[in-house]
TORZANU-941863 format. One line per field, with one value per atom (N, C-alpha, C): z negated, y, x. Coordinates in pm, 1 decimal. Each point is the difference from the previous one (the first is absolute). Layout:
c3 <- Z ...
c2 <- Y ...
c1 <- X ...
END
This chain:
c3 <- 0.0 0.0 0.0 -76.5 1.3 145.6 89.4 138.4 98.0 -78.5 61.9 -40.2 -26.1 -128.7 91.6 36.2 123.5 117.8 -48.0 87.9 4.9 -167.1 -24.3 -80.1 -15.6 -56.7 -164.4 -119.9 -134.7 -19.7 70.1 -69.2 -118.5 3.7 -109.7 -34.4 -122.4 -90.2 128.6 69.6 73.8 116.2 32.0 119.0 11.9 -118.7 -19.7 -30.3 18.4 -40.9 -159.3 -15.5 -132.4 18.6 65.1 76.8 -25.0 85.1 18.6 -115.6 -138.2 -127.7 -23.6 -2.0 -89.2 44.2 146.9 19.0 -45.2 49.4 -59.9 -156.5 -91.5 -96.5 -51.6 87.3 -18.8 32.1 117.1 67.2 -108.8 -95.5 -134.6 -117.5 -0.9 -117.9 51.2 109.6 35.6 -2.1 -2.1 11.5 -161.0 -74.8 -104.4 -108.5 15.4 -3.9 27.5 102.7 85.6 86.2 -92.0 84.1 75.9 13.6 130.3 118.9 -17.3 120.8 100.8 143.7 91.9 16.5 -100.5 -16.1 135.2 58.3 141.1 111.9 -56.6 130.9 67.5 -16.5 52.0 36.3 28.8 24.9 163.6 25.8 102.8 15.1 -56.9 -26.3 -87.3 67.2 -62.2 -45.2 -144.7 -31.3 -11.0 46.5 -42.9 -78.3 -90.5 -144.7 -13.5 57.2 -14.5 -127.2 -61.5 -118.3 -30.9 38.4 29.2 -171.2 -49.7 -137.5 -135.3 -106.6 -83.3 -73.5 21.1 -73.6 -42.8 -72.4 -76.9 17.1 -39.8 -14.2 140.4 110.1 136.6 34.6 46.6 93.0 -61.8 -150.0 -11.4 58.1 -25.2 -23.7 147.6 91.8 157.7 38.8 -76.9 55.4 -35.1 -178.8 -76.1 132.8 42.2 68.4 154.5 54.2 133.6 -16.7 -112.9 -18.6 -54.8 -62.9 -68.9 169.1 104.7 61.2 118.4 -45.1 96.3 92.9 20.8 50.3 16.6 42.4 0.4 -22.4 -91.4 6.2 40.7 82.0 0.8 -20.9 -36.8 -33.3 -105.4 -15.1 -124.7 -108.8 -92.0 -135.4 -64.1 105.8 -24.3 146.0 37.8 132.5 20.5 -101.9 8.3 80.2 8.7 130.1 103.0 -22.2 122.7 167.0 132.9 45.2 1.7 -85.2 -70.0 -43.5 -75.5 -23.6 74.3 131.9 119.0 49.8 -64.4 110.1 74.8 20.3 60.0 18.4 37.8 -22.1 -55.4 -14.1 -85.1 140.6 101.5 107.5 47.1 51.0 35.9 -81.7 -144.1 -95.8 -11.4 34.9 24.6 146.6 83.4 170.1 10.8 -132.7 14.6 -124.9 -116.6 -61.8 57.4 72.0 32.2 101.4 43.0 171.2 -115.1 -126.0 -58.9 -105.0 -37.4 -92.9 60.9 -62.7 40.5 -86.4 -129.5 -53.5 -71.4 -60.6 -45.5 -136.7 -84.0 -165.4 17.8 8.2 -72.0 -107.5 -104.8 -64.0 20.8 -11.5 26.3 -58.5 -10.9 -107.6 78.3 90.8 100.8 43.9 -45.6 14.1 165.8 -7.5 185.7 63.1 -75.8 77.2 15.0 -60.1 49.9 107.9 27.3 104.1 137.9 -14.2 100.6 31.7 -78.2 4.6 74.6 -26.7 66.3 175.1 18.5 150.5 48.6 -38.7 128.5 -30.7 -100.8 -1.3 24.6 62.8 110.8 -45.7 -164.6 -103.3 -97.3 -61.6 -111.1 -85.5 -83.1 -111.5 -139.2 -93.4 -152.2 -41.6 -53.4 -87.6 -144.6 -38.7 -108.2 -139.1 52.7 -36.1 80.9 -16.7 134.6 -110.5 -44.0 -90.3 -146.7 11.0 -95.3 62.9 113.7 69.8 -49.6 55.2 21.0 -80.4 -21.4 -59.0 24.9 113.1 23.9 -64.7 -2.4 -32.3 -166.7 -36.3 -191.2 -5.5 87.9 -15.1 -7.0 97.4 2.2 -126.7 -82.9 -76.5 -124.5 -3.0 -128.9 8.9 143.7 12.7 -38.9 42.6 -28.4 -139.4 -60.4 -176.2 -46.9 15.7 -40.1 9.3 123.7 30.7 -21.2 -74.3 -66.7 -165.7 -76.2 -112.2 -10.5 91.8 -46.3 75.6 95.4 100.5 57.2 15.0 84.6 32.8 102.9 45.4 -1.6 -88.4 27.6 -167.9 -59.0 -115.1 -108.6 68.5 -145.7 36.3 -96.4 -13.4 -6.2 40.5 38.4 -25.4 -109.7 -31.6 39.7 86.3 41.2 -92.6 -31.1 -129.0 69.9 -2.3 33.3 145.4 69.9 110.9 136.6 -2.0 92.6 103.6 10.2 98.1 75.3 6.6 48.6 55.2 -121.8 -16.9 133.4 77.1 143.0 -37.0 -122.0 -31.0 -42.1 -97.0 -1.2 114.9 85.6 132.6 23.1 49.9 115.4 -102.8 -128.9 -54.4 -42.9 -35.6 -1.1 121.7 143.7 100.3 -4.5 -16.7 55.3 -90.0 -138.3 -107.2 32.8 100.3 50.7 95.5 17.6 93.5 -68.2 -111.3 -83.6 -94.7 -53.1 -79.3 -136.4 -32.0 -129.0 -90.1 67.6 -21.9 -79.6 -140.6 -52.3 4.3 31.7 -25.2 -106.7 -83.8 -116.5 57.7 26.4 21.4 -74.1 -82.9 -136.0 52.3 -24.1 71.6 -59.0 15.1 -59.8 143.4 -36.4 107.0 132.0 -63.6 125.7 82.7 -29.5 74.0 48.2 50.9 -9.6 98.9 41.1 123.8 88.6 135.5 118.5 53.2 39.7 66.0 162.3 53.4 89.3 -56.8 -106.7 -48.6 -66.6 -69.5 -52.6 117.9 97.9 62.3 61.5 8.6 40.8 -64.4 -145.0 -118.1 30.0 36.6 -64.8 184.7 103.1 113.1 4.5 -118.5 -7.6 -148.8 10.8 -116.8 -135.3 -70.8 -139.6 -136.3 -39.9 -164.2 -37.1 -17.7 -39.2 -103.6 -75.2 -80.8 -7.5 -79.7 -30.2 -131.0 -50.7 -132.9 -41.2 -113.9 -63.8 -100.8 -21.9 -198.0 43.9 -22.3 32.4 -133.6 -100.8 -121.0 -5.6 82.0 -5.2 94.4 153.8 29.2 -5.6 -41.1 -60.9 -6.1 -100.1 -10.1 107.7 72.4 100.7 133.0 9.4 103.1 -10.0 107.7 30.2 58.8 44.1 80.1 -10.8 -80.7 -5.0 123.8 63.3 81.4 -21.9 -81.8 -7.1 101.2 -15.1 135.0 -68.3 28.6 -1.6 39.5 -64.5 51.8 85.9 120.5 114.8 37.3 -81.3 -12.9 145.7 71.7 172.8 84.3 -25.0 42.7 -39.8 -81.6 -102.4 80.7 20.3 69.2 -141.1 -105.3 -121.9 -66.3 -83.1 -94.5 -146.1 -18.8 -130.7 -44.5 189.8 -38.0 -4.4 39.9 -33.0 -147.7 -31.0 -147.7 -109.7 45.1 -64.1 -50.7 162.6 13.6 -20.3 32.6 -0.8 -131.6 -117.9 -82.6 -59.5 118.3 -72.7 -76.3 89.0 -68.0 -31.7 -137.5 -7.1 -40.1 43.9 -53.3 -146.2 -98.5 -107.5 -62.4 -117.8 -63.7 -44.0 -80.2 -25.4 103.0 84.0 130.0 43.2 31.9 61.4 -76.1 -174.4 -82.2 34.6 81.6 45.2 122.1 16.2 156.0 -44.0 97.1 30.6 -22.2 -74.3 -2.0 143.3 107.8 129.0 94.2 -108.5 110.5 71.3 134.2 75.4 1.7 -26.1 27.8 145.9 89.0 53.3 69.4 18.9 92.7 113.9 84.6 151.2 -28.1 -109.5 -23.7 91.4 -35.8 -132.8 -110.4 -99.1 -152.3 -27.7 -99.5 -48.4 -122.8 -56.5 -166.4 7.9 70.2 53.8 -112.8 46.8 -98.6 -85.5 -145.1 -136.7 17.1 -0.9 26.6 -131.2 -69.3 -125.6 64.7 120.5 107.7 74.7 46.0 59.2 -46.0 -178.1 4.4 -48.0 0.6 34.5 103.4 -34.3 117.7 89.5 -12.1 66.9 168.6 -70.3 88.9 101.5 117.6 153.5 74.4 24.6 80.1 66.8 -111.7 55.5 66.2 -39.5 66.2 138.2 22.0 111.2 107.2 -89.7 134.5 47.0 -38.2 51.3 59.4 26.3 99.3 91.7 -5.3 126.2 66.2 -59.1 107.2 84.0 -60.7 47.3 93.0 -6.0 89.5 165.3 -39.4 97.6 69.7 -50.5 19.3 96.8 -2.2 77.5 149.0 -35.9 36.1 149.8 -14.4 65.1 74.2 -20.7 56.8 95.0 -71.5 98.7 111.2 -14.5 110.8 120.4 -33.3 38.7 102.2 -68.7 46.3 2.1 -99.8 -45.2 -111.1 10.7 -84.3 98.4
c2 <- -121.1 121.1 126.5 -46.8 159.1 54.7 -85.0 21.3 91.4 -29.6 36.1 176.7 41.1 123.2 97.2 -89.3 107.6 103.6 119.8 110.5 88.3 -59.8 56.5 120.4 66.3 83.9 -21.2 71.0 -27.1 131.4 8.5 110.1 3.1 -91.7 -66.2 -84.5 -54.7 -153.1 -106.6 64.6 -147.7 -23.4 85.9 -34.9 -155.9 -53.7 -91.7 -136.8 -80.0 -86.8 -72.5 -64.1 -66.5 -94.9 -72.1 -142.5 89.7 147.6 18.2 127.5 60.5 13.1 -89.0 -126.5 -122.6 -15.0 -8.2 -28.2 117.4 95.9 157.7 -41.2 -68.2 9.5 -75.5 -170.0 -33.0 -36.7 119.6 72.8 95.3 32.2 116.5 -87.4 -112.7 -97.1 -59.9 -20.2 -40.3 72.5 138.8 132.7 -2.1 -4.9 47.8 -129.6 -130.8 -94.3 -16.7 66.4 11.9 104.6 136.0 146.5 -2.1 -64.5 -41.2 -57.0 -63.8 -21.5 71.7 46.1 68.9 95.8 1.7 101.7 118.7 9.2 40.2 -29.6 -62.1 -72.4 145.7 104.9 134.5 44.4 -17.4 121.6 34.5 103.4 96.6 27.0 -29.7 90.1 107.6 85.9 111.4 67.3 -3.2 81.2 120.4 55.9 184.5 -26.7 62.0 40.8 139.2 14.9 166.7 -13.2 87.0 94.8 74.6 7.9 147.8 61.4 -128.5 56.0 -115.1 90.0 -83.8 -159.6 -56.3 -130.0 -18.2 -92.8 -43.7 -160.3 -92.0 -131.7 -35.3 31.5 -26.0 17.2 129.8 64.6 -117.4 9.4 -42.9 -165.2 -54.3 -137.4 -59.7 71.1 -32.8 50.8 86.0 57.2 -160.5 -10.0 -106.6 -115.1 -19.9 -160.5 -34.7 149.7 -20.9 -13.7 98.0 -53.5 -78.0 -43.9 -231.8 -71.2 37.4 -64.8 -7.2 142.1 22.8 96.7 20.1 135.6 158.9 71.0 141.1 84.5 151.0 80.7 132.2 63.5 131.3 73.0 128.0 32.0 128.7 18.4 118.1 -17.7 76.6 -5.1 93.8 129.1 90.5 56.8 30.3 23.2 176.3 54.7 133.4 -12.7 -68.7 -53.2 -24.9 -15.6 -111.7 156.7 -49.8 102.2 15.8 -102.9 12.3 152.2 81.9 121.7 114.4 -58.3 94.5 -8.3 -93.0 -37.3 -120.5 -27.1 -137.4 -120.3 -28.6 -86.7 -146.5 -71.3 -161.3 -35.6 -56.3 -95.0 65.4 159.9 -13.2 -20.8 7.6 -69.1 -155.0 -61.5 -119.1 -67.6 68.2 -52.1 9.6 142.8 17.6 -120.3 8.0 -134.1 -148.6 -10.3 -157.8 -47.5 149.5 -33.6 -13.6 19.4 -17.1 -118.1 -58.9 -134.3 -116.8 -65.1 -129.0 -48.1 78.6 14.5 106.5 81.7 112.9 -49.6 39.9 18.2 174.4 28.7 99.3 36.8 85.7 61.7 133.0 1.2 141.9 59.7 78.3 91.1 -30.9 -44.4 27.2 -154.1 -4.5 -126.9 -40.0 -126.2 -38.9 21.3 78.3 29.0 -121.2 -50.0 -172.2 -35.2 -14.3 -51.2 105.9 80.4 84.0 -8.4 -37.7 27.7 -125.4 -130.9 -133.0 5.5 96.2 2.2 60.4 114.4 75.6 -61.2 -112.2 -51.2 -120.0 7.4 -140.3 -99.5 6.4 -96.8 -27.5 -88.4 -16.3 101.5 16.8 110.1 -76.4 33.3 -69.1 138.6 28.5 54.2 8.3 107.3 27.0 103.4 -10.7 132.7 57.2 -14.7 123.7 53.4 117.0 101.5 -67.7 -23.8 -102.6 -128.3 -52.4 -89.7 -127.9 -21.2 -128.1 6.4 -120.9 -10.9 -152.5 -53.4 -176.9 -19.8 34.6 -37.5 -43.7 117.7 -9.7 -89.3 -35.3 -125.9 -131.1 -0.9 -123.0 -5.1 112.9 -9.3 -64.8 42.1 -17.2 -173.2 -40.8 -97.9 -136.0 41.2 -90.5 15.3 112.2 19.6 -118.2 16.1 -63.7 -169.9 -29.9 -130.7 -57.6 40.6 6.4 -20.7 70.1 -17.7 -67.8 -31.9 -64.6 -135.1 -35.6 -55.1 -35.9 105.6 -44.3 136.0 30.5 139.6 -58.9 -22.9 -62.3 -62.8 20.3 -35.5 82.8 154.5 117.7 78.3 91.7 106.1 101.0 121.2 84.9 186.5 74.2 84.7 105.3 100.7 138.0 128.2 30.0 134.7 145.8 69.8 143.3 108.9 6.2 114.9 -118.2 -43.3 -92.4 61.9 174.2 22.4 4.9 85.2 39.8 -162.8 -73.6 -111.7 -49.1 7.1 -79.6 -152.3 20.2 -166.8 -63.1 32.4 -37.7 -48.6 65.3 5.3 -137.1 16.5 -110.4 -135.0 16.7 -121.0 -87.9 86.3 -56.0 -75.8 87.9 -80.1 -117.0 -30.2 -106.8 -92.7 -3.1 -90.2 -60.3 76.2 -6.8 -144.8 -62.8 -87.2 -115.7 -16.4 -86.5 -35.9 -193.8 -10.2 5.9 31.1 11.9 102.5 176.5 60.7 109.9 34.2 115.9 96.1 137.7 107.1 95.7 51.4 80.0 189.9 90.0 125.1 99.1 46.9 87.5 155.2 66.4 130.0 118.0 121.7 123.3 -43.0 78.5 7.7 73.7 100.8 126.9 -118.5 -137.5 -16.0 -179.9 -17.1 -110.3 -78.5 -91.2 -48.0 67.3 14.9 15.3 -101.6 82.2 -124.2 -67.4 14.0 -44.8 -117.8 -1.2 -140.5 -85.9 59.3 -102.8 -77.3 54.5 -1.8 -150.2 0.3 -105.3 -124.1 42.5 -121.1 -47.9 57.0 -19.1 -129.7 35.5 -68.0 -155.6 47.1 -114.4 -110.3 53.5 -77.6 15.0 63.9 36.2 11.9 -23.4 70.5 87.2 82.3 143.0 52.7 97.4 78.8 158.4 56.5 92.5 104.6 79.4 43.0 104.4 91.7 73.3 -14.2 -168.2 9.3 -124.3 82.7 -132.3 -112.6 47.3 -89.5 -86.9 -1.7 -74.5 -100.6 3.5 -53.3 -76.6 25.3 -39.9 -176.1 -43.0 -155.3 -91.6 110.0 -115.7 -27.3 38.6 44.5 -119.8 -27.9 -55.2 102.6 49.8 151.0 112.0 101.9 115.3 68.5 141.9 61.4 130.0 67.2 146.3 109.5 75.4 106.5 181.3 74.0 100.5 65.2 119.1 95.2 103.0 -14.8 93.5 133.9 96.7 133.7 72.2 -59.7 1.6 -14.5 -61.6 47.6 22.8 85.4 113.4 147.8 -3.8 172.8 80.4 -32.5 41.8 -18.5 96.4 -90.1 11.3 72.6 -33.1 -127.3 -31.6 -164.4 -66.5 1.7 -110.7 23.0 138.6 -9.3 -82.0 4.4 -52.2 -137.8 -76.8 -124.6 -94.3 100.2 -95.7 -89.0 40.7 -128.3 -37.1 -50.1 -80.0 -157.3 -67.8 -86.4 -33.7 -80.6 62.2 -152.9 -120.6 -105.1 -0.1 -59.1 7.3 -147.6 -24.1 -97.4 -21.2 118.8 -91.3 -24.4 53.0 -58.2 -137.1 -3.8 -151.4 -111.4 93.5 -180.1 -39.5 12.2 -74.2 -74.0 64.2 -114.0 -169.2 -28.6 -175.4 25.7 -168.4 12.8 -8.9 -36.2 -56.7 139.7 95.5 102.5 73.2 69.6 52.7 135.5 89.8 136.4 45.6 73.4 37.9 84.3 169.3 104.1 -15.4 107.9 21.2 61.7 107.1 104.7 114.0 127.3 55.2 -37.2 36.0 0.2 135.4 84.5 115.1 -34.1 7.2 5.5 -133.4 -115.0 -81.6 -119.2 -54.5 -112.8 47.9 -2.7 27.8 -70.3 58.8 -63.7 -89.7 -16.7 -139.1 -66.9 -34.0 -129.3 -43.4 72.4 -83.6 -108.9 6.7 -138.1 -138.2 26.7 -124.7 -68.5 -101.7 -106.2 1.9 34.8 33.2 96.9 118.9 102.0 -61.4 -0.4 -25.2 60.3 166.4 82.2 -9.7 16.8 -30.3 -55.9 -123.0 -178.5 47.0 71.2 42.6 75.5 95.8 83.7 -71.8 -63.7 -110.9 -101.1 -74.1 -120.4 123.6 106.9 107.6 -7.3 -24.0 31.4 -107.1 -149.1 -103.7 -81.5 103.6 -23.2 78.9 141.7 46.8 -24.0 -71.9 -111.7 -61.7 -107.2 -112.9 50.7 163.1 24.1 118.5 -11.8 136.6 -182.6 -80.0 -114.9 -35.9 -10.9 -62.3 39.4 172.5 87.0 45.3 -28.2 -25.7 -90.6 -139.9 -102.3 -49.6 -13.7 -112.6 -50.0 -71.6 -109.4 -72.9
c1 <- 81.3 -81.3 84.9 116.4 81.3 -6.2 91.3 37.2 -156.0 -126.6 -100.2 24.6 55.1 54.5 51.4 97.3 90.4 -58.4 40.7 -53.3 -149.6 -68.1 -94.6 29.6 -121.0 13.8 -107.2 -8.0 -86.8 -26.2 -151.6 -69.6 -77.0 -58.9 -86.1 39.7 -40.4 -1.5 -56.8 -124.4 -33.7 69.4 74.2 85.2 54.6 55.6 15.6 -57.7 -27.6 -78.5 53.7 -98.9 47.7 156.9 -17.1 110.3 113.5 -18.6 151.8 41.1 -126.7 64.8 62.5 -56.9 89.8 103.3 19.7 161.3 80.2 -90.7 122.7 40.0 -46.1 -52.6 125.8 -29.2 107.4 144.1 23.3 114.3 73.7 -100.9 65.5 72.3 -52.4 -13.1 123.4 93.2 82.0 110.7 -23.4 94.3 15.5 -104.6 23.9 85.8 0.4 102.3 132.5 65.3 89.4 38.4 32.6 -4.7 76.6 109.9 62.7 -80.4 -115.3 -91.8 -26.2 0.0 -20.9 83.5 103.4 118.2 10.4 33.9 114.7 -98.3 -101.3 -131.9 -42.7 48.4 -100.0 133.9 110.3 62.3 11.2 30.0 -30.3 -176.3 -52.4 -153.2 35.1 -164.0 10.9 -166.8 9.3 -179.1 31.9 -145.2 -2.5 -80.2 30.0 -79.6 -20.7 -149.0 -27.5 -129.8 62.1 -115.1 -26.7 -78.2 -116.5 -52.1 38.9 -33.1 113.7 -37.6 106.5 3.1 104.4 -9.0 179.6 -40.6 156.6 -12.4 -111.7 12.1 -3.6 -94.9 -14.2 94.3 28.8 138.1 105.4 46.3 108.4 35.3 -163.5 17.4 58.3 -81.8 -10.9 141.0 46.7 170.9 46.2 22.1 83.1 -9.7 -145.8 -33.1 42.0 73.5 38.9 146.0 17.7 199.2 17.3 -68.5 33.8 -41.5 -89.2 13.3 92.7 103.6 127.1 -69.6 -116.6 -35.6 22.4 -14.3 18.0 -170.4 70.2 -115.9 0.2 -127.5 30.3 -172.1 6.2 -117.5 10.6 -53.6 -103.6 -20.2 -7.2 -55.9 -91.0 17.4 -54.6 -13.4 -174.6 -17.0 28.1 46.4 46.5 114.8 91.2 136.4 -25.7 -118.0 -49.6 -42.2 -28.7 -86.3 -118.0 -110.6 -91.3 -87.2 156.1 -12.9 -16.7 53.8 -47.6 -116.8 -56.2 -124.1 -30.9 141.7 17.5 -133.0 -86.5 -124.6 69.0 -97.5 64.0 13.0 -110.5 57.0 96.0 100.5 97.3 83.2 25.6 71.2 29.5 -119.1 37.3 35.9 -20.3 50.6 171.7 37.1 142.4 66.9 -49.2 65.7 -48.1 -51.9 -56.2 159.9 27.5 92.8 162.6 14.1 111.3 57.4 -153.5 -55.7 -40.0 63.3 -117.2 -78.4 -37.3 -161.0 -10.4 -111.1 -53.6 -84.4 80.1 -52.3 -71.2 -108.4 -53.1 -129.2 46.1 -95.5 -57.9 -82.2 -66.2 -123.7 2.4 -142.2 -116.3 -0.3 -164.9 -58.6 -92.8 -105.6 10.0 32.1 0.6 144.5 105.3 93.4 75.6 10.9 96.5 -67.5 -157.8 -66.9 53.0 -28.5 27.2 195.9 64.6 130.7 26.2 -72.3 -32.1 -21.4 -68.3 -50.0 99.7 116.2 72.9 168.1 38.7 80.6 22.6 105.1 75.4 73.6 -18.0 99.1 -156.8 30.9 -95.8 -4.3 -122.3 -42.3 -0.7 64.5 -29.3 -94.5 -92.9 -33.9 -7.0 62.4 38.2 -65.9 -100.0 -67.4 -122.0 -116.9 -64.1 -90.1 34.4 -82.6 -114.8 -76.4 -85.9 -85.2 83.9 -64.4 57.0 111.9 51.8 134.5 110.8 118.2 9.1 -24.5 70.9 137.5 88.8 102.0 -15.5 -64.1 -4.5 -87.5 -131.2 -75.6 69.5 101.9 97.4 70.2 46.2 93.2 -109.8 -83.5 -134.0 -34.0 -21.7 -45.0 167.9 87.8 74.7 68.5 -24.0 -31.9 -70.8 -96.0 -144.8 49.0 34.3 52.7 97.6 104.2 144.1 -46.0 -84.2 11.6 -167.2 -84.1 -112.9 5.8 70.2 3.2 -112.5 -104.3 -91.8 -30.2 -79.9 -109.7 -128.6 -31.7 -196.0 -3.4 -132.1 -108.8 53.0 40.5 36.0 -110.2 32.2 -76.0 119.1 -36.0 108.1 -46.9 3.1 -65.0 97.1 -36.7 27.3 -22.1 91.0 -28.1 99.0 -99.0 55.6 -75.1 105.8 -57.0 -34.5 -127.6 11.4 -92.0 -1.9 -73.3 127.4 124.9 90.9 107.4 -0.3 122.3 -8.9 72.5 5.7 36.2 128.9 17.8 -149.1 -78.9 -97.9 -119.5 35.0 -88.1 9.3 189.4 61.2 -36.8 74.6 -18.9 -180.6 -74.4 -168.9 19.9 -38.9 -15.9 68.6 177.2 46.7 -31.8 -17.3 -66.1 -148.4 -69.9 -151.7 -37.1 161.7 0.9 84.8 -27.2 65.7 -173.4 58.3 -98.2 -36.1 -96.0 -88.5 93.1 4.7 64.5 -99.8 19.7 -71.6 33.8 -55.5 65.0 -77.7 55.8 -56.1 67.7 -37.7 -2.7 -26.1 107.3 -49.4 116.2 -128.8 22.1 -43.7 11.3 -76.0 -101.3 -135.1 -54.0 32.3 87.4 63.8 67.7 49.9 87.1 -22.2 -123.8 12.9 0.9 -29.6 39.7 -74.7 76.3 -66.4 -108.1 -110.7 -100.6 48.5 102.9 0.9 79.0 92.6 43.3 -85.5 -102.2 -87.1 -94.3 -16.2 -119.3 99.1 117.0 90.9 -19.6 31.4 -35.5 -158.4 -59.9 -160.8 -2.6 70.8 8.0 83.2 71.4 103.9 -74.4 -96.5 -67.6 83.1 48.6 103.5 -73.1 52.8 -68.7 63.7 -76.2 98.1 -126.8 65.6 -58.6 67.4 -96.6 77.1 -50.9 121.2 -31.9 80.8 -4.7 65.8 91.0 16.9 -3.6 158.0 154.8 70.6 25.7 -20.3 -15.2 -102.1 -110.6 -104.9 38.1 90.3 16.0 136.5 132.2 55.5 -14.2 -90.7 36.1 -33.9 -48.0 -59.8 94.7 102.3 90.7 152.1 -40.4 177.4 93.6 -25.1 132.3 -83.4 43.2 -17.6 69.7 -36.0 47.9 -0.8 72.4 -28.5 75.3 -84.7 55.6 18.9 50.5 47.3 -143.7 -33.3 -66.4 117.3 -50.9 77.7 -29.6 77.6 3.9 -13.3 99.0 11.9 -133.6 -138.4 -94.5 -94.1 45.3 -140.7 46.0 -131.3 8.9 -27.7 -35.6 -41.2 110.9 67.3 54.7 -37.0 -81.5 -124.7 -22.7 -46.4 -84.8 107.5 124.2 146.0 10.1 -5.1 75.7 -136.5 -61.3 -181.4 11.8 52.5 -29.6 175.9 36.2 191.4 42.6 -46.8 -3.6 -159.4 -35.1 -145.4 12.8 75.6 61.5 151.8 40.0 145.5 11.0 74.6 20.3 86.6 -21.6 113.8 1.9 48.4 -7.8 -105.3 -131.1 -105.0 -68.6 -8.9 -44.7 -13.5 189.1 40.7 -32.6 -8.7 -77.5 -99.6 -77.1 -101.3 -48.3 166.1 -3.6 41.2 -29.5 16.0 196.1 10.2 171.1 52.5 -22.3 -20.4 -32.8 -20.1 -47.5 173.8 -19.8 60.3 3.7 47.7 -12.2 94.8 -100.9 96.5 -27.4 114.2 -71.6 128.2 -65.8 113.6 116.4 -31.2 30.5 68.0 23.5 35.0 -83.3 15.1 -89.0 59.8 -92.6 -9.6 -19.9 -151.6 -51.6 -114.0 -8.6 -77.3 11.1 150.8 46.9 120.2 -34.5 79.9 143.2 132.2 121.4 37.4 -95.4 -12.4 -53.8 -52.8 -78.7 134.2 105.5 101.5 53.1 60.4 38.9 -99.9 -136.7 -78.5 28.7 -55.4 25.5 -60.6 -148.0 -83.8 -0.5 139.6 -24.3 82.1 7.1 50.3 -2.4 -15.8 34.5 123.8 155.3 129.0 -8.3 -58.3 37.4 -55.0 -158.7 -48.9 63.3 112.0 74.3 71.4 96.1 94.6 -32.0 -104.8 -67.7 -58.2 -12.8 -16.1 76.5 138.5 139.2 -25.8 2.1 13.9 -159.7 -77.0 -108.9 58.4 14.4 14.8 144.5 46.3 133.4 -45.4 -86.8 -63.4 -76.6 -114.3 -40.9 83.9 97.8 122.4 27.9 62.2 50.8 -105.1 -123.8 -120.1 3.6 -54.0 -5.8 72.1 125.3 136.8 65.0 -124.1 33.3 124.0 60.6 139.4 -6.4 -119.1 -81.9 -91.8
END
């Protein structure tokens, strides 16, 4: 299934089918055994990594995962360098990095722009970001979380706490969980921020159990993986309503006593005032563990696309 990989592009979570998560899945599980695996397998390739907006775990991880694979990088970090600032439009931004790469990592502030960045480029598209839509890559990283320390994706329950109107990880990850079995989802939110109806309207198609609520102590015991998310300052046109809502919920220790011993915590991050830095050394928490099987997803996933696998 990998080999089916080569020369696509990941706009979405469903781009992919289930068959060939699993092999990506366990293409990571092999990297992450033996980091010498695929070593030097990329060299003379080359990704552009443009970002239109800021990241540290993405950008870095997808840099770290092309130079373990002997690869090269070139790109942006800040689209103020970029000719962006002139005006520059995205499809001629991307017609000129497609002709210098042989694939395209981008993030960007605007809903659809990976899709659109998909149609006028001549190399594959990873998407990395598209404003509060999508985040495949962090879905991959969540999902082979999940499957690393539960060893399964199917008969949890999986509760969402925070800004899940905005959370794109939230988005990408509901949907790709939507196609897995006897999967619960619990949704605890301020009301300002709660899920979008075009994702539920998904669940309610995919037949899901989902709920949803205000109260995260109430739901708490009932949860195998917690997921908390950041209230995102970055798209409040208000910032009243950010400063209002930015700690509605705050994970701490009395909190976490009421989770399952078995339970999972885990955000994309950044983290701000979300989860109490007395939750890191539980056992429970797995964020770290989460950034680092990022590297080694998008490890597998840079090889796939690549095709030298």
């Amino acid at each position: 299934m990998i080999s089916d990989l080569k020369g696509r592009s990941l706009v979405e979570p469903e781009d992919f089918s289930l068959d060939e998560m699993e092999s990506l899945f366990s293409l990571s599980e092999n990297i992450e055994k033996d980091e010498k695996y695929l070593r030097e397998s990329c060299r003379g390739k080359l990704i552009a990594a443009l970002f239109f907006e800021p990241s540290t775990r993405t950008r870095l991880s997808f840099e770290a995962a092309m130079l373990r694979l002997g690869g090269s990088c070139l790109g942006f970090a800040d689209p103020g360098s970029s000719s962006a600032s002139k005006g520059e439009s995205l499809a001629d931004t991307i017609r000129m990095a497609s002709s210098y790469a042989d694939t395209i990592v981008m993030r960007n502030p605007k809903e659809g722009a990976a899709l659109l960045a998909s149609r006028y480029s001549s190399v594959p598209v990873i998407n990395a970001g598209d404003g509060g839509h999508h985040h495949p890559t962090q879905t991959l990283t969540d999902l082979l979380t999940i499957r690393r320390l539960y060893g399964k994706i199917e008969d949890l329950t999986i509760g969402f706490c925070g800004d899940l109107k905005f959370g794109r990880t939230v988005h990408s990850l509901a949907k790709a969980l939507s196609r897995y079995k006897n999967i619960r989802m619990i949704f605890i939110s301020p009301s300002e921020l709660v899920l979008p109806d075009y994702i539920k309207s998904n669940l309610k198609k995919q037949n899901v159990n989902y709920c949803e609520n205000t109260n995260l102590e109430k739901s708490m015991p009932e949860l195998d993986i917690l997921y908390m998310t950041r209230v995102q300052k970055e798209r409040f046109f208000n910032e009243d309503d950010y400063i209002r809502l930015k700690d509605t919920y705050v994970l701490n220790a009395d909190k976490i006593a009421a989770g399952r011993e078995k339970l999972i915590v885990l955000h994309p991050l950044p983290r701000v005032n979300e989860i109490s830095v007395e939750i890191d050394n539980d056992p429970r928490a797995a964020y770290f563990k989460q950034a680092k099987y990022g590297m080694y997803v998008r490890m597998a996933l840079l090889a796939s696309i690549l095709g030298v696998v």
